[in-house]
C-alpha positions as CSV (number, residue, x, y, z in Angstrom):
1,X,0.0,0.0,0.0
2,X,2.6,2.5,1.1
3,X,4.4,2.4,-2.3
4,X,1.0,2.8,-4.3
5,X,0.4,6.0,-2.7
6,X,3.3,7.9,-4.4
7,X,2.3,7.0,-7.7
8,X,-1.4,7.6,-7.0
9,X,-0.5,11.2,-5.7
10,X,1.6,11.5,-9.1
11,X,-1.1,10.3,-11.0
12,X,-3.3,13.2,-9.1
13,X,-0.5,15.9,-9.5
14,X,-0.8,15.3,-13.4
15,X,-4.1,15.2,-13.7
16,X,-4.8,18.8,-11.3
17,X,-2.0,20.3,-13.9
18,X,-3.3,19.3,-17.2
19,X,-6.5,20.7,-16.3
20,X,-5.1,23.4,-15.0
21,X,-3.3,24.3,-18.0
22,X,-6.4,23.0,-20.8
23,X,-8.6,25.8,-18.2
24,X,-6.0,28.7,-19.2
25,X,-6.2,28.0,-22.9
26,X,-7.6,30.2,-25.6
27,X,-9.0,30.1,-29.4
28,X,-7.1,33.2,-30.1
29,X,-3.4,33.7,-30.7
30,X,-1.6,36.6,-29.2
31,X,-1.7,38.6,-32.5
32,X,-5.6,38.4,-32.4
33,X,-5.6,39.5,-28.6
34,X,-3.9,42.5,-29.4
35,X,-6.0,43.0,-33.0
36,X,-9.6,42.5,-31.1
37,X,-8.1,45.2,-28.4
38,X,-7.2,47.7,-30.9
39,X,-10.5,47.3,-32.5
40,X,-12.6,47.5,-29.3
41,X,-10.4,50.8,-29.0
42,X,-11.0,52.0,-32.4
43,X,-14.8,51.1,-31.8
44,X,-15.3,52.9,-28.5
45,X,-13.3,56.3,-29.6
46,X,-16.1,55.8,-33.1
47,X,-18.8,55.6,-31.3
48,X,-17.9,58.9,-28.5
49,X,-17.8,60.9,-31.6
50,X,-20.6,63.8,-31.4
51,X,-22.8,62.3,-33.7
52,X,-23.5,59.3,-31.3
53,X,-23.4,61.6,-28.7
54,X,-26.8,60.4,-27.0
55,X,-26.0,56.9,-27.2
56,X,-25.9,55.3,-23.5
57,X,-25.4,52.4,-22.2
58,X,-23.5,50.9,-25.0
59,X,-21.2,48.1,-24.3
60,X,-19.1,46.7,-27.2
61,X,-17.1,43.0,-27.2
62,X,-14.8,42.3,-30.0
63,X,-13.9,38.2,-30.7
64,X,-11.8,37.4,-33.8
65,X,-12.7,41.1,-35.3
66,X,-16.7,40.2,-34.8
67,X,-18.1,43.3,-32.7
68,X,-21.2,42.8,-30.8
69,X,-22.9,46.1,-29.6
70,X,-25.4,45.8,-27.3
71,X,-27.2,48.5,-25.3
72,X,-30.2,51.3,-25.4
73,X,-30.3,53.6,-28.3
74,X,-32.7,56.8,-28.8
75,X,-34.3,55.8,-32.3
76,X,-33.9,52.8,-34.9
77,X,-31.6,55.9,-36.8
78,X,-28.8,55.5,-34.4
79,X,-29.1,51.6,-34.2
80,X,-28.2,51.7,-38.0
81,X,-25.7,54.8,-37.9
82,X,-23.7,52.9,-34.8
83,X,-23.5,49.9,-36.8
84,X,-22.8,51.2,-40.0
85,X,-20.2,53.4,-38.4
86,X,-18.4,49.9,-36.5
87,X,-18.3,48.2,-39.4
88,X,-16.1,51.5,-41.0
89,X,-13.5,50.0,-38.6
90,X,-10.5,49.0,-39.6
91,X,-10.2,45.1,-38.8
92,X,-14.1,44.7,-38.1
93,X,-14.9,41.7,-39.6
94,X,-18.8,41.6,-38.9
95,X,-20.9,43.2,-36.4
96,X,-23.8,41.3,-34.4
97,X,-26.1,44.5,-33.6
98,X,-27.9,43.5,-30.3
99,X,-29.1,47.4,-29.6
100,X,-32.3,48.1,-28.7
101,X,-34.3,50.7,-29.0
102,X,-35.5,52.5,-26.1
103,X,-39.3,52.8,-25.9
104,X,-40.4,56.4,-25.4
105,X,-41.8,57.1,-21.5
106,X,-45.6,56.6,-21.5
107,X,-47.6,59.3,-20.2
């Protein structure tokens, strides 16, 4: 029994690290990291401009140059401006357009 236990507790060591290390793994490479950050960046500073100044509560999330915008916008207008204006991007490689437009205040 006693020389089963080290090789059980090796056998548990590998096991804890291989899923350890499958759990830190991701589809992108570094290159895309950094291309999806400078996109979100791009995105963001494109949609502050003054034109898309009443657009709040926006939140953007770039994978593999895919930008999904989600959020409350004033009118169906913006909704197609912000969009049309992500995919002027550089990079942007489609956009999933999840805004939704606020309903006016009832009386």
């Amino acid at each position: 029994m006693r020389k089963r236990f080290p090789a059980i507790l090796g056998v548990a060591a590998a096991v804890v690290l291989v899923a350890f290390i499958g759990g830190c793994t991701t589809t992108q490479t570094p290159g895309e990291q950094v291309d999806d950050a400078g996109i979100s960046v791009a995105v963001k500073a494109k949609l502050t401009e003054a034109r898309f100044s009443n657009i709040v509560n926006v939140e953007t999330n770039v994978t593999n140059g895919v930008v999904t915008l989600a959020g409350e916008v004033p009118n169906a207008q913006v909704k197609a401006d912000a969009e049309a204006a992500v995919r002027s991007v550089k990079g942007v490689k489609g956009v999933n357009n999840n805004l939704q437009v606020k309903s006016p205040p009832t009386p």
